[in-house]
MARTOR-922149 format. One record per residue (C-alpha): residue number from 1; residue in one letter; chain; x, y negated, z negated. Coordinates in Angstrom, 3 decimals, decimal comma, always signed. Example, Ala and Ser with C-alpha at 12.3 -4.5 7.8 and 13.67 -1.06 7.14 Angstrom:
+-----+------+------+----------+----------+----------+
: pos : code : unit :       xx :       yy :       zz :
+-----+------+------+----------+----------+----------+
:   1 :    a :    A :  +12,300 :   +4,500 :   -7,800 :
:   2 :    s :    A :  +13,670 :   +1,060 :   -7,140 :
+-----+------+------+----------+----------+----------+
***
This chain:
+-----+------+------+----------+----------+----------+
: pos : code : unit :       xx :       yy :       zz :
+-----+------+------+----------+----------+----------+
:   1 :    x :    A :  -33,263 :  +14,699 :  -45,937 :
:   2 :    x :    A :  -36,192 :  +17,633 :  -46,447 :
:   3 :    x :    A :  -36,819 :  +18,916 :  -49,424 :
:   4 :    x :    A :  -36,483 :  +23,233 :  -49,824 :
:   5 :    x :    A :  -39,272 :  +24,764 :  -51,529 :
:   6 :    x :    A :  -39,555 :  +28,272 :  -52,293 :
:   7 :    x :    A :  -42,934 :  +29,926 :  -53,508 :
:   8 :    x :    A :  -43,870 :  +33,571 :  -54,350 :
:   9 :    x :    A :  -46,969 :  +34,936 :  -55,016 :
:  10 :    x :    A :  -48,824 :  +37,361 :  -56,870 :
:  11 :    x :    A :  -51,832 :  +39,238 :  -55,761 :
:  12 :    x :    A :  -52,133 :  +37,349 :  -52,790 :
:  13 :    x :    A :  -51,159 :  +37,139 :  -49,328 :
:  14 :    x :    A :  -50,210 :  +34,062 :  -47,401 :
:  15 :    x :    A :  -51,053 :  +33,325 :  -43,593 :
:  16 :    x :    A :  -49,186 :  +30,718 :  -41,947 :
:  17 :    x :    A :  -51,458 :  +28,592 :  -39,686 :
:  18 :    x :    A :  -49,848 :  +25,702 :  -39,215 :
:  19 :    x :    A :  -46,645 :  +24,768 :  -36,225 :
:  20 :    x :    A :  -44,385 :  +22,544 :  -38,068 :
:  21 :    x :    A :  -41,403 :  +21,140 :  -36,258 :
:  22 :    x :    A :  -38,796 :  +22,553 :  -39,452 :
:  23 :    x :    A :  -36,839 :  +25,653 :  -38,472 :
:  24 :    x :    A :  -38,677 :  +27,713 :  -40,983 :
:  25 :    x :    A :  -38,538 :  +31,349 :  -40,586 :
:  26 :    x :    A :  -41,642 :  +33,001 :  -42,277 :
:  27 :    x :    A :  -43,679 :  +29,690 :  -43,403 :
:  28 :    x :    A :  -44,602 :  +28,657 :  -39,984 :
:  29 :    x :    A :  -46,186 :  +30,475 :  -37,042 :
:  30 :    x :    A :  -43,975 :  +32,459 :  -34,960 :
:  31 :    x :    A :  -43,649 :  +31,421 :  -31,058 :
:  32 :    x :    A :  -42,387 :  +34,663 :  -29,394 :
:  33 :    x :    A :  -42,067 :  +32,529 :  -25,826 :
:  34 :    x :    A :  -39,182 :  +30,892 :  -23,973 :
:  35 :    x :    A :  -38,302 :  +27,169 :  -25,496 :
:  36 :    x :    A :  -39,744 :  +24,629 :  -23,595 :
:  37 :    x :    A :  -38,817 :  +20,776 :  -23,581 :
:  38 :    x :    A :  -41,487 :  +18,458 :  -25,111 :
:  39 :    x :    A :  -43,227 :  +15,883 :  -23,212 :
:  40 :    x :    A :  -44,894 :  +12,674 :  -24,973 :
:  41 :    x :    A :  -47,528 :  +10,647 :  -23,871 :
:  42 :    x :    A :  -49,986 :   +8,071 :  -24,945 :
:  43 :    x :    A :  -52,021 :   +8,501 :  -21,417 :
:  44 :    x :    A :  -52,307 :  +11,665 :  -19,796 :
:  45 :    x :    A :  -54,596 :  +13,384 :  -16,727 :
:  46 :    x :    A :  -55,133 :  +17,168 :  -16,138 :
:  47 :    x :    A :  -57,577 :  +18,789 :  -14,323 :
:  48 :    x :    A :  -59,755 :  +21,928 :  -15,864 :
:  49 :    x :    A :  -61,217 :  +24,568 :  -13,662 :
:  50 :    x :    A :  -65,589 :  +25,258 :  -13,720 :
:  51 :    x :    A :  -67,012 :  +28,367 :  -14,458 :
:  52 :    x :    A :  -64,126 :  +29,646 :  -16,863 :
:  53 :    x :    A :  -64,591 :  +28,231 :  -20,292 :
:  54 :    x :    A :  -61,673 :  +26,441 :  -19,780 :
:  55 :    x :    A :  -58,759 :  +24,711 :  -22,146 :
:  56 :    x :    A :  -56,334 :  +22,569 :  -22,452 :
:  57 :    x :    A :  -54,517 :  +22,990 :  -25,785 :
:  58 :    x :    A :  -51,995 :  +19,544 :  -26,731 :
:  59 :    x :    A :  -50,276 :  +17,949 :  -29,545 :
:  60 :    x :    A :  -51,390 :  +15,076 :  -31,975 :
:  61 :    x :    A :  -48,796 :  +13,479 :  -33,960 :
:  62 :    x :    A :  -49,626 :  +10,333 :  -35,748 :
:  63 :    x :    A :  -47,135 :   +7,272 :  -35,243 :
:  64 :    x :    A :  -47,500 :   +6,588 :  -39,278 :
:  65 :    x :    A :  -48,719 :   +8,607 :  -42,468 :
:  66 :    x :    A :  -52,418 :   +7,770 :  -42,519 :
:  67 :    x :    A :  -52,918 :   +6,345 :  -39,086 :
:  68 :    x :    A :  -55,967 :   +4,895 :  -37,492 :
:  69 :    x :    A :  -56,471 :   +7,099 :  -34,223 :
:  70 :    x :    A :  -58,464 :   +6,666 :  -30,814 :
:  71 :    x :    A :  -58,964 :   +9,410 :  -28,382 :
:  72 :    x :    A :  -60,637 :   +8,024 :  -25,112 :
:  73 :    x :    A :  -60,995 :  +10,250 :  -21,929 :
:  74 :    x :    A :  -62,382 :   +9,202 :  -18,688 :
:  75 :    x :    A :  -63,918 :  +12,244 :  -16,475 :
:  76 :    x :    A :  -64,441 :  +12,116 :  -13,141 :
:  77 :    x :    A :  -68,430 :  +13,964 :  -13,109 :
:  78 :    x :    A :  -71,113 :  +11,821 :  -14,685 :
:  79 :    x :    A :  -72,953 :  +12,549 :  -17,689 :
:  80 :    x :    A :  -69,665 :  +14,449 :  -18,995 :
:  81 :    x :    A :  -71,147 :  +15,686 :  -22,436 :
:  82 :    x :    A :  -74,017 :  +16,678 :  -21,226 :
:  83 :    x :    A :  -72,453 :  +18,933 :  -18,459 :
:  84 :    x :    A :  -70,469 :  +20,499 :  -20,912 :
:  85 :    x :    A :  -67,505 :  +18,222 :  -20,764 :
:  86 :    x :    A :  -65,350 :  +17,061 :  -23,967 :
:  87 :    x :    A :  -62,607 :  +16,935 :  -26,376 :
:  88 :    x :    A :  -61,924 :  +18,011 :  -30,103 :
:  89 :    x :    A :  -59,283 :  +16,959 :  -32,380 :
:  90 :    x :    A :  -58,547 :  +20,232 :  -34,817 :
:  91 :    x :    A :  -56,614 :  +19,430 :  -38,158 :
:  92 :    x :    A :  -54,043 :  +22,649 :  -39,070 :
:  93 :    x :    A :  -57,089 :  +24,639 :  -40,951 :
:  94 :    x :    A :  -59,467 :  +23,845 :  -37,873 :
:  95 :    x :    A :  -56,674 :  +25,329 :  -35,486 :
:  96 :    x :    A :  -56,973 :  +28,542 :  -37,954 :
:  97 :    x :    A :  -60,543 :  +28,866 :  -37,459 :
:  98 :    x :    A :  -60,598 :  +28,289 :  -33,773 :
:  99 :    x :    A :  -57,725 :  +30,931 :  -33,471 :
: 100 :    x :    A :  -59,863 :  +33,101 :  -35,615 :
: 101 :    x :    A :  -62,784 :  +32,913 :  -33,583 :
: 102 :    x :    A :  -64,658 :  +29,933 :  -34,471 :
: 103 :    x :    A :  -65,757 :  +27,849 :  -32,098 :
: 104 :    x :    A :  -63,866 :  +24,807 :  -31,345 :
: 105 :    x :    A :  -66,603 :  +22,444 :  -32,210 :
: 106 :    x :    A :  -67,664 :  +23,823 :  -35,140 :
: 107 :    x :    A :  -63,871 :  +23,719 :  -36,491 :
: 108 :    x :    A :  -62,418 :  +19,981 :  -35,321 :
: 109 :    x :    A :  -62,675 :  +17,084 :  -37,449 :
: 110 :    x :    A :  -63,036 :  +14,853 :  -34,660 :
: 111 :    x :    A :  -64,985 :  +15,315 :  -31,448 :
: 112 :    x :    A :  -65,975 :  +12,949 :  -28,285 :
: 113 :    x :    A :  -69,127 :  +10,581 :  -28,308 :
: 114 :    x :    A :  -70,228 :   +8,273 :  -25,951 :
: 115 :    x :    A :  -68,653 :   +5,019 :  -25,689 :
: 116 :    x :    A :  -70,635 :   +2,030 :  -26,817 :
: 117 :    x :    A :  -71,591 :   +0,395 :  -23,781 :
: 118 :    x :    A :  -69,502 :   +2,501 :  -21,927 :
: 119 :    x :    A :  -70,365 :   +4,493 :  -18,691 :
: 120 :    x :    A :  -71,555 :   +8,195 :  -19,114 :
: 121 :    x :    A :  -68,402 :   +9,477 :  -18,124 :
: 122 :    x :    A :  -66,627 :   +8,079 :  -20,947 :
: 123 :    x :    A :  -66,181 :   +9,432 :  -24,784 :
: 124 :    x :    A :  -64,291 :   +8,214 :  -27,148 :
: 125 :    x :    A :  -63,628 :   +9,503 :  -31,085 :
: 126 :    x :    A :  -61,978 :   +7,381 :  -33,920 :
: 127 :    x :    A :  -60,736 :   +9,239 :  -36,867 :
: 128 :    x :    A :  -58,174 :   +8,541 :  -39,817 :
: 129 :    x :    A :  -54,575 :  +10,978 :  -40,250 :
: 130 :    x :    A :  -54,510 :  +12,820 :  -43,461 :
: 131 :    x :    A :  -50,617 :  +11,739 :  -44,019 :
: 132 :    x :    A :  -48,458 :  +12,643 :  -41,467 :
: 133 :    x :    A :  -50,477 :  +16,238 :  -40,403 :
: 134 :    x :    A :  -50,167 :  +17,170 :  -36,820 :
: 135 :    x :    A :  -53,340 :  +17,378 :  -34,847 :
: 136 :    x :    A :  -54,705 :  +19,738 :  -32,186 :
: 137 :    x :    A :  -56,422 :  +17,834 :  -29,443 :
: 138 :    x :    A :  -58,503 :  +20,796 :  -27,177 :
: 139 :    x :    A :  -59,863 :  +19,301 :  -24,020 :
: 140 :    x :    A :  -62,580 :  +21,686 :  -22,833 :
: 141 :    x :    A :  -64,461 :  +22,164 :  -19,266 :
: 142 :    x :    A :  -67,992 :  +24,453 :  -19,983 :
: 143 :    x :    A :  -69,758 :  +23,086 :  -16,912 :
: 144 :    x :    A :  -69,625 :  +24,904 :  -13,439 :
: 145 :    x :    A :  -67,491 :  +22,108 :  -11,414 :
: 146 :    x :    A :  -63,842 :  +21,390 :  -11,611 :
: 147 :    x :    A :  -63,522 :  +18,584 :  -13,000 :
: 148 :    x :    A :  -60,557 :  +15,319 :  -13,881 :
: 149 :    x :    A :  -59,996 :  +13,691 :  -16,812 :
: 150 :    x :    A :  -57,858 :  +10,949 :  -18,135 :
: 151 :    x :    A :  -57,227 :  +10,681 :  -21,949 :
: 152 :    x :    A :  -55,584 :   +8,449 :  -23,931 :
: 153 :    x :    A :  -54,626 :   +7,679 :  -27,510 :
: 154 :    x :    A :  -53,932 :   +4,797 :  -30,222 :
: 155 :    x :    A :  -52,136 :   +5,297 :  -33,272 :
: 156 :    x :    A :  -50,545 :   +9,041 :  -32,143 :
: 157 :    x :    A :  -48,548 :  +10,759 :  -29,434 :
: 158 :    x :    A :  -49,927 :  +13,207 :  -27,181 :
: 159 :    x :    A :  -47,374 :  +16,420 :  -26,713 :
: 160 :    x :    A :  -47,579 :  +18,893 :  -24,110 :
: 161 :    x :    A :  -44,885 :  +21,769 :  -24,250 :
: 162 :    x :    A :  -46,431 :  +23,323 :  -21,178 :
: 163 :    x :    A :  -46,895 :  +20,983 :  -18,377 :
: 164 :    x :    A :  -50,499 :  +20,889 :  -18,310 :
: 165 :    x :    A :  -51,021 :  +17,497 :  -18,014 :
: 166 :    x :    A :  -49,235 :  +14,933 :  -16,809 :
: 167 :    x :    A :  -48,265 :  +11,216 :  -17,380 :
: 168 :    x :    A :  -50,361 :   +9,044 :  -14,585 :
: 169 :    x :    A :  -48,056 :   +5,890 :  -15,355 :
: 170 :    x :    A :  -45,117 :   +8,152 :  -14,716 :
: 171 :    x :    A :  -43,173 :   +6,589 :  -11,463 :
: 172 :    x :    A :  -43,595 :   +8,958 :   -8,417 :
: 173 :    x :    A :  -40,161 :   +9,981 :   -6,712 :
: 174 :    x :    A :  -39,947 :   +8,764 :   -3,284 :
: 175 :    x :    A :  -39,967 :  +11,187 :   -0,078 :
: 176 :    x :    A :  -36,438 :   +9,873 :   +1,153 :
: 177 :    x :    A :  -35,204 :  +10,576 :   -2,712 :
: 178 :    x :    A :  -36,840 :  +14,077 :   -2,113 :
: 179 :    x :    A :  -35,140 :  +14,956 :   +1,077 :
: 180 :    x :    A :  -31,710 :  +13,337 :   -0,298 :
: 181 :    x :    A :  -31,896 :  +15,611 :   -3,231 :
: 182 :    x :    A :  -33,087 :  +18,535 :   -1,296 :
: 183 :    x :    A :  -30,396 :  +18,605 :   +1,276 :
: 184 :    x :    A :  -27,530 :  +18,319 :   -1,582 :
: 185 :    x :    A :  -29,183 :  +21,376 :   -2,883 :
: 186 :    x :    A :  -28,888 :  +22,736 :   +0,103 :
: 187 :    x :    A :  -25,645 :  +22,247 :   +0,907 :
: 188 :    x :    A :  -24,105 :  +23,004 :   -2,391 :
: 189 :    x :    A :  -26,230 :  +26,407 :   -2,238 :
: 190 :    x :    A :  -24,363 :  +27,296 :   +1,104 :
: 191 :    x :    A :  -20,853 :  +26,103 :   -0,431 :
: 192 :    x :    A :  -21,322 :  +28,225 :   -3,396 :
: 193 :    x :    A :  -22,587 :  +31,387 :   -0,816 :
: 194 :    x :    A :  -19,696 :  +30,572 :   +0,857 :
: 195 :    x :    A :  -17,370 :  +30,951 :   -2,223 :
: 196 :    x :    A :  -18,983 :  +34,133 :   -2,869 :
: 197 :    x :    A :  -18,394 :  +35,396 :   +0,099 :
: 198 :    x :    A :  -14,850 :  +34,948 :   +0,267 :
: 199 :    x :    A :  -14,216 :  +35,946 :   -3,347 :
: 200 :    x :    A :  -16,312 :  +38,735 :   -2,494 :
: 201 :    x :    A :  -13,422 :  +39,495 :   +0,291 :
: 202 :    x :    A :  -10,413 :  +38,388 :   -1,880 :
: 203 :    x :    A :  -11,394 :  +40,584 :   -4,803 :
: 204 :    x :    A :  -13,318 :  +43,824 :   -3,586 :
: 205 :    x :    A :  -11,644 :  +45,292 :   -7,000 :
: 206 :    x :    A :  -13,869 :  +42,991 :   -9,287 :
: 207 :    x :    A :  -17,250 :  +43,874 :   -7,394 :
: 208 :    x :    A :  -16,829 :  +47,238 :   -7,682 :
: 209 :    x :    A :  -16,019 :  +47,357 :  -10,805 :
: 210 :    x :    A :  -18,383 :  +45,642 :  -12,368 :
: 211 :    x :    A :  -20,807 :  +47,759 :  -10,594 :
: 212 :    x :    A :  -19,756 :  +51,122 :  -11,824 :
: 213 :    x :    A :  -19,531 :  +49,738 :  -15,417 :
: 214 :    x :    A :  -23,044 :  +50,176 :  -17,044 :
: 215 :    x :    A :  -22,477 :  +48,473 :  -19,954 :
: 216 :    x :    A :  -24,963 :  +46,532 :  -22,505 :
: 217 :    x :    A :  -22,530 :  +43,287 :  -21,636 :
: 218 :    x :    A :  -24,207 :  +43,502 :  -18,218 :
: 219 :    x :    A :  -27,883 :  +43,934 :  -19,317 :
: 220 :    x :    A :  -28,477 :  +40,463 :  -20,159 :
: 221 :    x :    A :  -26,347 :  +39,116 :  -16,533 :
: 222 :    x :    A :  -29,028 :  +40,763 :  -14,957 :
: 223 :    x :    A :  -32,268 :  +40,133 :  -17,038 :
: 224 :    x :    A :  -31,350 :  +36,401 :  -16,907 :
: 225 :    x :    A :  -30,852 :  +36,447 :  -13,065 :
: 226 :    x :    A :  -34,352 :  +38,008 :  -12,941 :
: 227 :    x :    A :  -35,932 :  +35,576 :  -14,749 :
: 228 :    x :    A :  -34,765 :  +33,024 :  -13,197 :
: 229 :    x :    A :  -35,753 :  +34,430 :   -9,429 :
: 230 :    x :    A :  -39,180 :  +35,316 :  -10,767 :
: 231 :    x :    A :  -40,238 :  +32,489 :  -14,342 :
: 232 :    x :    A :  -42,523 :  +34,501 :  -16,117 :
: 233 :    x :    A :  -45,726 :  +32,128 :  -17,728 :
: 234 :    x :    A :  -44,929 :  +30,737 :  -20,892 :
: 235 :    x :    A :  -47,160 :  +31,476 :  -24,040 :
: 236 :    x :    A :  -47,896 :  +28,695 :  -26,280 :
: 237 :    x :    A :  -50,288 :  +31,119 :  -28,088 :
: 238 :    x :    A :  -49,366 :  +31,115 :  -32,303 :
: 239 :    x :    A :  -48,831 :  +33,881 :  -33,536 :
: 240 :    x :    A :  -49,801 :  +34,343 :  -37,411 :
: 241 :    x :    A :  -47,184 :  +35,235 :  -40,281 :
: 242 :    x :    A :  -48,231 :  +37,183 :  -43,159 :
: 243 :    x :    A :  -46,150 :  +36,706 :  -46,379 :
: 244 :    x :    A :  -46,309 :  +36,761 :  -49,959 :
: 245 :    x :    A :  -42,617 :  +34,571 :  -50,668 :
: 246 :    x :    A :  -41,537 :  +31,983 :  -48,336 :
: 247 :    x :    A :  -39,435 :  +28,859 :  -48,238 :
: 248 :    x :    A :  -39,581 :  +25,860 :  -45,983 :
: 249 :    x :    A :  -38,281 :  +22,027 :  -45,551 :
: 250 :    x :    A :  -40,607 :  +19,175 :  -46,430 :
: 251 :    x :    A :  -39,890 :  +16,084 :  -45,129 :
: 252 :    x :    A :  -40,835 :  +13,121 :  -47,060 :
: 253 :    x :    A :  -44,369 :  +11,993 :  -46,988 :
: 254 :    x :    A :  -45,740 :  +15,928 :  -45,664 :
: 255 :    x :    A :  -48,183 :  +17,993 :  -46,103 :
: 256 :    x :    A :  -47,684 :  +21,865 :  -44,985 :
: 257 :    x :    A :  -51,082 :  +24,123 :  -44,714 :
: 258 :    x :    A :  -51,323 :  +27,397 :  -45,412 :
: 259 :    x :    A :  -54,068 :  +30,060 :  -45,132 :
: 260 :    x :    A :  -54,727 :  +32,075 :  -48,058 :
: 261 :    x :    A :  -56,592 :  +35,833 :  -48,740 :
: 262 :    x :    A :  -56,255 :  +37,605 :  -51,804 :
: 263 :    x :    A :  -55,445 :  +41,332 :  -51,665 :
: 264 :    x :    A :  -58,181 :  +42,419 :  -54,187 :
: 265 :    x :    A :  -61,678 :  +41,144 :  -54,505 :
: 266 :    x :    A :  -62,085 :  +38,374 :  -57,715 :
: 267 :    x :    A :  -58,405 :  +38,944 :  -58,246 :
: 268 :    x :    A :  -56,149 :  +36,542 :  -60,986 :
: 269 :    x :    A :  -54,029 :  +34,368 :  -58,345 :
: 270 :    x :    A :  -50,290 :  +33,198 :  -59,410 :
: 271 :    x :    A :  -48,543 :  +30,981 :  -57,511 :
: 272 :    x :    A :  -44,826 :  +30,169 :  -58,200 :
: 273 :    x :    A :  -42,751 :  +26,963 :  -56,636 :
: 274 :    x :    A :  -39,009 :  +26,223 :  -56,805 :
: 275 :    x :    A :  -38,309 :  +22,646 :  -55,751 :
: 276 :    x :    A :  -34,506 :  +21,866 :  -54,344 :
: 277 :    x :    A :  -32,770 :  +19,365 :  -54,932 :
: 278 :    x :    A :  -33,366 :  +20,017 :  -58,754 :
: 279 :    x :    A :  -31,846 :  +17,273 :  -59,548 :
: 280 :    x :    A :  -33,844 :  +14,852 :  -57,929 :
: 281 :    x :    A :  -36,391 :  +13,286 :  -60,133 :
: 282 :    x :    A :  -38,283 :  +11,834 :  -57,743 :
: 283 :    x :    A :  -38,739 :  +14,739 :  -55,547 :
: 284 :    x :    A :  -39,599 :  +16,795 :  -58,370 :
: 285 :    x :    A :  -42,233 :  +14,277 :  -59,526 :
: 286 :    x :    A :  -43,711 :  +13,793 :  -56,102 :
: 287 :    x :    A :  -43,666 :  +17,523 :  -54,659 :
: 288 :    x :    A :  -46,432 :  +19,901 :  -55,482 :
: 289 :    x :    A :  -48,754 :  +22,984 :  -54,441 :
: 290 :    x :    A :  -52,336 :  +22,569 :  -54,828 :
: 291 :    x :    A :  -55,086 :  +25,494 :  -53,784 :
: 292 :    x :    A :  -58,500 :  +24,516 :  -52,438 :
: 293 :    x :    A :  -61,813 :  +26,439 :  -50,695 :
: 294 :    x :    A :  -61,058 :  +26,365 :  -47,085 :
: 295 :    x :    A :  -64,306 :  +25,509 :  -46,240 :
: 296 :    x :    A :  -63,817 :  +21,800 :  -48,809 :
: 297 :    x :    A :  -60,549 :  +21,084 :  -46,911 :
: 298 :    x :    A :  -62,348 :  +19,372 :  -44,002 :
: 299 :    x :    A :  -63,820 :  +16,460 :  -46,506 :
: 300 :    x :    A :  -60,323 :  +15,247 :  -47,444 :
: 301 :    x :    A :  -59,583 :  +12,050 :  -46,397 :
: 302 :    x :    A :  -56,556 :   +9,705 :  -46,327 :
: 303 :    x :    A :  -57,729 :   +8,237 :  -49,401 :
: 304 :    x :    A :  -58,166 :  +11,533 :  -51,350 :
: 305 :    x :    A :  -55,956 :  +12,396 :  -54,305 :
: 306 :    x :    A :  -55,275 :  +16,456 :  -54,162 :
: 307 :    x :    A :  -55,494 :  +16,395 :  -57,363 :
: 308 :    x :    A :  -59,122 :  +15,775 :  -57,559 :
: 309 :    x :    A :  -60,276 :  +17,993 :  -55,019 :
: 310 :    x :    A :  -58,084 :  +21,481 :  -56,098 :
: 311 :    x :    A :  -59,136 :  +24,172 :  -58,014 :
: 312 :    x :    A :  -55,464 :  +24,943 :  -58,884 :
: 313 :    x :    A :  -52,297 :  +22,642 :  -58,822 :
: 314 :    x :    A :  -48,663 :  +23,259 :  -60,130 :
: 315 :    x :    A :  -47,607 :  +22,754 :  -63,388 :
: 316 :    x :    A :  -44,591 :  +22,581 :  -65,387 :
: 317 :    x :    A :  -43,446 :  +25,640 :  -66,934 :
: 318 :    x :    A :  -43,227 :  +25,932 :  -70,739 :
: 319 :    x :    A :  -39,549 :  +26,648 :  -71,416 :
: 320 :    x :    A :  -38,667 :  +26,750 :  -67,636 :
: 321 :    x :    A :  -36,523 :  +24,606 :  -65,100 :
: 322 :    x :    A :  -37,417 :  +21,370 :  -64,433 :
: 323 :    x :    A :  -37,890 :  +22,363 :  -60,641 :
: 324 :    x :    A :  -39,997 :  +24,944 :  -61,422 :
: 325 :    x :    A :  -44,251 :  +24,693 :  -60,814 :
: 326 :    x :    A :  -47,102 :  +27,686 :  -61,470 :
: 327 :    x :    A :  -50,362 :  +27,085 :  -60,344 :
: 328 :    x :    A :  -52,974 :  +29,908 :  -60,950 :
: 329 :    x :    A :  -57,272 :  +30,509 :  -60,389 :
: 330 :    x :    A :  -59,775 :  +33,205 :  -60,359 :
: 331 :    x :    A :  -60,877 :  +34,262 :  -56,754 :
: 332 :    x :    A :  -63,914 :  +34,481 :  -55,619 :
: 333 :    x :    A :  -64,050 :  +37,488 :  -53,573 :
: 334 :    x :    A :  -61,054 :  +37,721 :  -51,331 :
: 335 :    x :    A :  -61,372 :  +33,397 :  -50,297 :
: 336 :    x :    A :  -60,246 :  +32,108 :  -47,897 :
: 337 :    x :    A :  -58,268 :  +29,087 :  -49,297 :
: 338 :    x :    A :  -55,588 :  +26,565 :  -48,505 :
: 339 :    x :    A :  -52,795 :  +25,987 :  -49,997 :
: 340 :    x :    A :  -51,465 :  +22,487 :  -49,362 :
: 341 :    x :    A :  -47,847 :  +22,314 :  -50,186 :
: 342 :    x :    A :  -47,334 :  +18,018 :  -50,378 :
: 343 :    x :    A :  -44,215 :  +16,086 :  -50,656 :
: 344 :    x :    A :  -45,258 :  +12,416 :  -51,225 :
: 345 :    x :    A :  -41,532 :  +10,626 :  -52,304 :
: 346 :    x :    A :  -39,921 :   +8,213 :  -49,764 :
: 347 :    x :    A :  -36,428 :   +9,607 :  -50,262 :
: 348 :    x :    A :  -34,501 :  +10,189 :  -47,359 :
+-----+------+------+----------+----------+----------+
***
């Protein structure tokens, strides 16, 4: 079962930079478009256009808290880094700064080199998880020439909510399956015209009336005929959430990031955590907030204790509920920082 936290702050505002799969309303990013089902892969091939800067944007989810990932991709032009052709693995504050406007290279954590007596057309990059964080992996095209490319992983699970890549090992449906399926479409598209048609002569009463009627019930009949003659594009595009209080679920063995700016330059910076269930001593033990530079965040490892690293972590508070944790620093400037909310207990 997650764990609810909730955390206010004072003199300080909170950006949410991080998609996590909980339903949480205000801690993660909002995604204005149309759901989408989730593909998975550990092999996948796409194809990125030359002469357009272009991206692919996919999942990373580790298979275990701490895993030992390969990324390998295959491209079909030779000397592929050298023509502009790569990948880069972005941890959640890397996906901020690439949103922001840094570039993508400058913000991953893990990026494609050659393969050790590999062709030129191969890279390959071998990082550790941090827990169970979810990755970004970008696949990028800066060269002039369209151009293939295979990828695949160890130790995670590629995700594509978009279909911009696809699985190569995937079986291919026949042309006689094809035709089979598209003549039952067919036929049960003339059936239901037919049934139309005669209802339409049956009941001239019910057409008419539900013409004349312009009411709101009849708004959405007609957007969602629309939109299905004519799909707009789907965005996959985060959008960032501003807050100063929020509350979210933690599963066990999680990490959530979150972008921080103070509202004042060199300001005093409170943070305040409820933990629920409050009666859960090890959850209470092994949930806490912890604030550090944005800019030290990419030198954690899996082996790094929070604790060691933070400039601020939560403590208990004198005369206050046992669920209860106040962390507080002195900015420097306006930051940025992270705040890393972590849930290390095994209860479930």
């Amino acid at each position: 079962m997650s764990k609810l936290y909730r955390k206010r702050l004072i003199n300080a505002l909170l950006l949410a930079i991080m998609l996590v799969a909980t339903p949480v309303s205000i801690l993660q990013a909002a995604n204005n478009s149309a759901p989408t089902q989730q593909t998975r892969y550990t092999k996948v091939t796409g194809l990125l256009p030359g002469g357009q800067f272009a991206k692919i944007w996919l999942g990373l989810e580790p298979n275990q808290p701490n895993a030992s990932i390969r990324v390998f991709a295959e491209w079909d032009q030779p000397n592929a880094a050298a023509n502009g052709l790569n990948f880069f693995v972005l941890d959640p504050v890397g996906l901020g700064r690439a949103q922001a406007g840094t570039q993508v290279s400058s913000a991953a954590v893990a990026g494609g080199n050659p393969v050790f007596q590999g062709s030129d057309n191969q890279m390959e990059a071998n990082f550790n998880a941090f827990g169970l964080t979810n990755y970004t992996l970008v696949v990028v095209n800066d060269s002039n020439m369209d151009a293939n490319f295979t990828i695949s992983v160890d130790g995670a699970t590629i995700i594509d909510d978009s279909d911009q890549v696809v699985n190569p090992d995937a079986p291919v449906a026949t042309a006689e399956a094809t035709a089979e399926g598209e003549t039952t479409d067919d036929a049960a598209a003339a059936e239901e015209g037919s049934t139309a048609d005669a209802e339409a002569t049956e009941t001239p009463a019910a057409a008419e009336t539900t013409t004349a009627e312009a009411t709101p019930e009849s708004t959405p009949a007609a957007t969602t005929e629309a939109a299905a003659s004519a799909p707009a594009a789907v965005s996959t595009t985060p959008q960032v959430v501003r807050e100063t209080e929020m509350e979210g679920d933690l599963a066990p063995d999680t990490i959530h990031y979150l972008g921080l700016e103070t509202s004042e330059r060199d300001a005093t910076v409170e943070l305040e955590m409820g933990v629920n269930p409050a009666d859960n001593s090890e959850v209470l033990r092994r949930t806490n907030v912890f604030v550090i530079p944005t800019d030290e965040v990419a030198r954690l490892s899996a082996s790094t204790r929070l604790s060691d690293v933070a400039i601020a972590a939560g403590n208990r508070v004198f005369g206050g509920a046992s669920n209860e944790r106040k962390a507080s620093f002195k900015a420097v400037g306006t930051g940025p920082y992270t705040v890393l909310v972590q849930n290390t207990s095994q209860d479930v």
